[in-house]
C-alpha angles and dihedrals in degrees: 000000000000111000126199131188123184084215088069081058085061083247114147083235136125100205117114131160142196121197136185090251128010091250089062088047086050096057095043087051089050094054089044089052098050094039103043097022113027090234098143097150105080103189123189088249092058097047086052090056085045093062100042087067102042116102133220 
């Protein structure tokens, strides 16, 4: 089950999120990160930052 802490971004944040499949996580990270940080644009380099901290 893919895990996912904002703390592993380097944000000052204690969210943190697991989810059945990583395309689930990533929508509820997206969401997080539009809600709580203001981050709306979602680029591919980002994403690609986004996986490399997520744990099995």
């Amino acid at each position: 089950m893919p895990k996912f802490s904002c703390k592993d971004m380097g944000m000052n944040c204690e969210w943190h999120a697991e989810a059945d499949d990583l395309d689930k996580l990533l929508e509820e990270i997206k969401k997080h990160a539009s809600e709580a940080h203001g981050i709306t644009e979602f680029t591919p380099d980002l994403v690609e930052k986004v996986k490399s901290v997520i744990k099995d």
